[in-house]
C-alpha positions as CSV (number, residue, x, y, z in Angstrom):
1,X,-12.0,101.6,-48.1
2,X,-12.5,98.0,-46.4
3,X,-9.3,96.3,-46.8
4,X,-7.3,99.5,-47.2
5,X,-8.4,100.8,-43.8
6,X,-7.4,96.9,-42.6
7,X,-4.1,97.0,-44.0
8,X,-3.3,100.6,-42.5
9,X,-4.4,99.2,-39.8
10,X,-2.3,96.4,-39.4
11,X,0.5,98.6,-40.4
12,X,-0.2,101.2,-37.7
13,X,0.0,98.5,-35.2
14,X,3.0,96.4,-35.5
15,X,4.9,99.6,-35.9
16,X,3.5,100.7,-32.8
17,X,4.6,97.1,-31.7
18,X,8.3,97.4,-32.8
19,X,9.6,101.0,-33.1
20,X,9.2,102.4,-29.6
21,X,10.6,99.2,-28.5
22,X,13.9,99.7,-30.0
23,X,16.5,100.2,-27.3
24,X,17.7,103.3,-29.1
25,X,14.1,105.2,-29.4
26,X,12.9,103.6,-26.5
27,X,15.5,105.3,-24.1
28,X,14.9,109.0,-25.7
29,X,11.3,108.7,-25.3
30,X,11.6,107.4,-21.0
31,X,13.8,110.5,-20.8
32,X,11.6,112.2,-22.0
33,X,8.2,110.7,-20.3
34,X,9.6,108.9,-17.5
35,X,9.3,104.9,-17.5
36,X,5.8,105.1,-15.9
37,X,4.9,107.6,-18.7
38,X,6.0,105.9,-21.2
39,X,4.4,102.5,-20.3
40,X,1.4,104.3,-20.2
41,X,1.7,105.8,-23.4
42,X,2.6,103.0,-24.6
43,X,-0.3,101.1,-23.7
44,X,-2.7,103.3,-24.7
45,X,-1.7,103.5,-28.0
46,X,-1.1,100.1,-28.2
47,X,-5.1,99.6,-27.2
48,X,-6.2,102.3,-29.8
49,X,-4.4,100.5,-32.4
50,X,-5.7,97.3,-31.7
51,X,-9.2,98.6,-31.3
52,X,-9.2,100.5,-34.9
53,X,-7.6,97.0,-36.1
54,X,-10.3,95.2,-34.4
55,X,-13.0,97.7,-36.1
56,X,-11.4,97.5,-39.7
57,X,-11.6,93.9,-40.1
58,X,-15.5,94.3,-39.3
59,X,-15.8,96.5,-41.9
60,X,-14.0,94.6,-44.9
61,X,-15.6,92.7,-47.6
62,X,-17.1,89.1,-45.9
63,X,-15.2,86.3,-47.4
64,X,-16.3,82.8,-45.9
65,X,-13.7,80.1,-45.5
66,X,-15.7,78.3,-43.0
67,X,-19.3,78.1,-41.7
68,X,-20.2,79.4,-38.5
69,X,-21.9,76.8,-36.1
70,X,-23.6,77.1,-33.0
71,X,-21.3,75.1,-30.3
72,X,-17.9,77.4,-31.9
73,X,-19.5,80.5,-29.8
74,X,-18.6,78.4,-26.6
75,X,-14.2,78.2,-27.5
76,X,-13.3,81.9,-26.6
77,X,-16.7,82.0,-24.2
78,X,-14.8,79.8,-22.1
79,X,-11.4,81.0,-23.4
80,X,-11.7,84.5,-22.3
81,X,-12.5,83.3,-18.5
82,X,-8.7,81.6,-18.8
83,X,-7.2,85.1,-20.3
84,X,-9.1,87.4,-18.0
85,X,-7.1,85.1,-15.2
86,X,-3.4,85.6,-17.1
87,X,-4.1,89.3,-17.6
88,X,-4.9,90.0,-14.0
89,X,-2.7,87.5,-12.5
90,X,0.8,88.3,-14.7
91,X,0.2,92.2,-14.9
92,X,2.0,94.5,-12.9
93,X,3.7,91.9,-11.2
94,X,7.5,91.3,-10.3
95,X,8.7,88.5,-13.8
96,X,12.3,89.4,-14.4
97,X,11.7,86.7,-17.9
98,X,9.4,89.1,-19.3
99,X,9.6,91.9,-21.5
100,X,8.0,94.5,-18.9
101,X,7.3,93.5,-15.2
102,X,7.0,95.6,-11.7
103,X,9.4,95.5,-8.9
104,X,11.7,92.7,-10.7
105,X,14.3,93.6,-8.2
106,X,11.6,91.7,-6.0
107,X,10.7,88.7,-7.5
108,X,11.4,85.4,-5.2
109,X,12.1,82.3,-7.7
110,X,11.0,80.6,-4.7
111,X,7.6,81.9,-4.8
112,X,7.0,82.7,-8.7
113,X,3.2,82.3,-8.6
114,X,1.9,82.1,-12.5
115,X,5.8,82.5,-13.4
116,X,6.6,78.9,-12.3
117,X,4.1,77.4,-15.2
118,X,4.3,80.5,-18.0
119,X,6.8,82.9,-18.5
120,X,5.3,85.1,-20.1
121,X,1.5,85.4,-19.0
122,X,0.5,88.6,-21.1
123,X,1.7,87.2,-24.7
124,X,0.1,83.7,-23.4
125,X,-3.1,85.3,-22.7
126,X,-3.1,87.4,-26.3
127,X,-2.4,83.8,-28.2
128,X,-5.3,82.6,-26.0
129,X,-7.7,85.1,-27.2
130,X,-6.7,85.1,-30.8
131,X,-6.5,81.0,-30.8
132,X,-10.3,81.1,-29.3
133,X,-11.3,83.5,-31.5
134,X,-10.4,82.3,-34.6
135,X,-12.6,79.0,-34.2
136,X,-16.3,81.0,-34.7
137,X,-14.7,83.5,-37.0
138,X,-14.1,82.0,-40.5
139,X,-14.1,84.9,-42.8
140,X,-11.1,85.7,-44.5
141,X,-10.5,89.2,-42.7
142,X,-10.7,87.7,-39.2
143,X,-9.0,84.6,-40.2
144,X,-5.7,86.8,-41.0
145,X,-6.3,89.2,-37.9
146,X,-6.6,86.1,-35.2
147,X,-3.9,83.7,-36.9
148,X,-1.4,86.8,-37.6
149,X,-1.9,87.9,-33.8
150,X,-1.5,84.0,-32.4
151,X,1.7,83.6,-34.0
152,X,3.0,86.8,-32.7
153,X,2.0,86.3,-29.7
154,X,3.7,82.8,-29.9
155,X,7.1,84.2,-32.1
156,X,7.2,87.1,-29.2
157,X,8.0,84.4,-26.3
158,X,10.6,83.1,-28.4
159,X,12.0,86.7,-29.1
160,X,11.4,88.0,-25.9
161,X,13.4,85.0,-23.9
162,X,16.1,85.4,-26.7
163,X,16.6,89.5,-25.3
164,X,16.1,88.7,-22.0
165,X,19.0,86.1,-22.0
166,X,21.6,88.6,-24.0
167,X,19.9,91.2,-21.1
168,X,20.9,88.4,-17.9
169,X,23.3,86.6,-20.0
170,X,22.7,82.6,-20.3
171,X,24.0,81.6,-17.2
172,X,22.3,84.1,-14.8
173,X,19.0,83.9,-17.0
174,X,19.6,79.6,-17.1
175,X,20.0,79.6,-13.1
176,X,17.3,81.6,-12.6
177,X,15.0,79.6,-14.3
178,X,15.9,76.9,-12.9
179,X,15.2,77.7,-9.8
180,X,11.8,78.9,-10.5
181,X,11.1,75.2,-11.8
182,X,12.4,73.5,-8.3
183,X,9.8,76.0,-7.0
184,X,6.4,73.8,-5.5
185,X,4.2,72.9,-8.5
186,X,1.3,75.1,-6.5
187,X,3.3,77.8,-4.6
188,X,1.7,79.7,-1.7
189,X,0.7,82.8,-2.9
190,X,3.0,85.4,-1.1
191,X,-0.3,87.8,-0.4
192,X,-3.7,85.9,0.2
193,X,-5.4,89.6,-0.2
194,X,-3.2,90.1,-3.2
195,X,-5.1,86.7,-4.7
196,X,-8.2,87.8,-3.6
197,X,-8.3,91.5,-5.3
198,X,-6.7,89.9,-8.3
199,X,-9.2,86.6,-8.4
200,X,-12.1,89.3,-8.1
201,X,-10.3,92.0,-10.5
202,X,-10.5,88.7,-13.4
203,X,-14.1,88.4,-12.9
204,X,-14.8,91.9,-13.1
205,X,-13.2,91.9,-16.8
206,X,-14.4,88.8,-17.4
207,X,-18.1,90.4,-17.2
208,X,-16.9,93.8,-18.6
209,X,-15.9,92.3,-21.6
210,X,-19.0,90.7,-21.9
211,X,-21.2,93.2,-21.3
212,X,-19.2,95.5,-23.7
213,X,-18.9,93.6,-26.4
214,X,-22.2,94.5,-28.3
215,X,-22.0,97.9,-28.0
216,X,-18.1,98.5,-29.1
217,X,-18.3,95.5,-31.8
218,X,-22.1,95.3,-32.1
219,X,-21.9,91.1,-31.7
220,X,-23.1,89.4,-28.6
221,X,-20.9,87.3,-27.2
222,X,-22.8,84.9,-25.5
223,X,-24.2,82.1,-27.2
């Protein structure tokens, strides 16, 4: 039951991760639900995947490849403040480099905000955690869940730049980012009160997550 429920698992979610993205399927399924449907159909899924992946490799055989030591607890405790701040920051916000995005008709390569350092905050903040995470988890089942989800999340800025360009074509995607880079190194924030709810909406999750970590995986976080 262990490793079979892990491997359906991991199945289940990387199809979930590359099916409904096809341009083919993905257009019959907006007509269908509409693009803010879909997205949000999409991302629930997405999260109930991930969380039954999440629960499977607690449940598979223990196999230690490394011993767990007390000062490893402290890489995704100070890790998760960093996602927390890419999640909040790079969602639902206009980045015409990305695979999703808000408003990109909107964006100002003049003012990028977290665009003029990472191009793709999301898939940086999923490396992040699964990077962090892998450090206090040595056992075999984790080992393969963190490392396979780092390198997607590292292969997917490589794919996703690679659609985008076909999507802008090189020389509209190449000026582009080039203007974003000639942007200040710390841009003015185009909405102070945007900053604000966002800086305070990171600290909120940062203390959810926390605080709901024992009870959905039944491990304390905190060291």
């Amino acid at each position: 039951m262990g490793w079979a429920n892990y491997l359906a698992a991991f199945a289940t979610f990387f199809i979930m991760h590359s099916l409904p993205l096809r341009p083919a399927i993905k257009g019959r399924l907006v007509n269908i639900l509409g693009r803010r449907g879909f997205s949000t159909a999409y991302s629930m899924i997405s999260l109930a995947a991930l969380a039954w992946l999440i629960v499977a490799a607690a449940q598979t055989p223990f196999v230690e490849l490394w011993t767990r030591a007390n000062w490893q607890t402290w890489v995704p405790m100070t890790a998760m403040a960093a996602v927390c701040i890419l999640v909040c920051f790079g969602a639902a916000r206009p980045n015409p480099f990305s695979f999703g995005g808000a408003r990109n008709n909107t964006f100002d390569p003049a003012r990028p905000g977290l665009i003029r350092w990472l191009r793709h905050p999301l898939l940086a903040a999923l490396a992040l955690w699964a990077l962090a995470h892998l450090v206090p988890n040595g056992d075999l089942a984790h080992v393969i869940l963190f490392g396979v989800f780092g390198a997607f999340a590292l292969l997917g800025m490589k794919l996703v730049d690679r659609r985008r360009k076909r999507e802008m074509g090189p020389d509209q995607w190449a000026e582009l980012r080039e203007r974003v880079t000639r942007s200040p190194m710390i841009p003015s924030p185009a909405s102070w009160r945007g900053t604000v709810i966002r800086g305070i909406l990171s600290a909120g999750l940062y203390a959810m997550l926390i605080a709901a970590h024992p009870v959905v995986l039944g491990v304390s976080p905190l060291p």
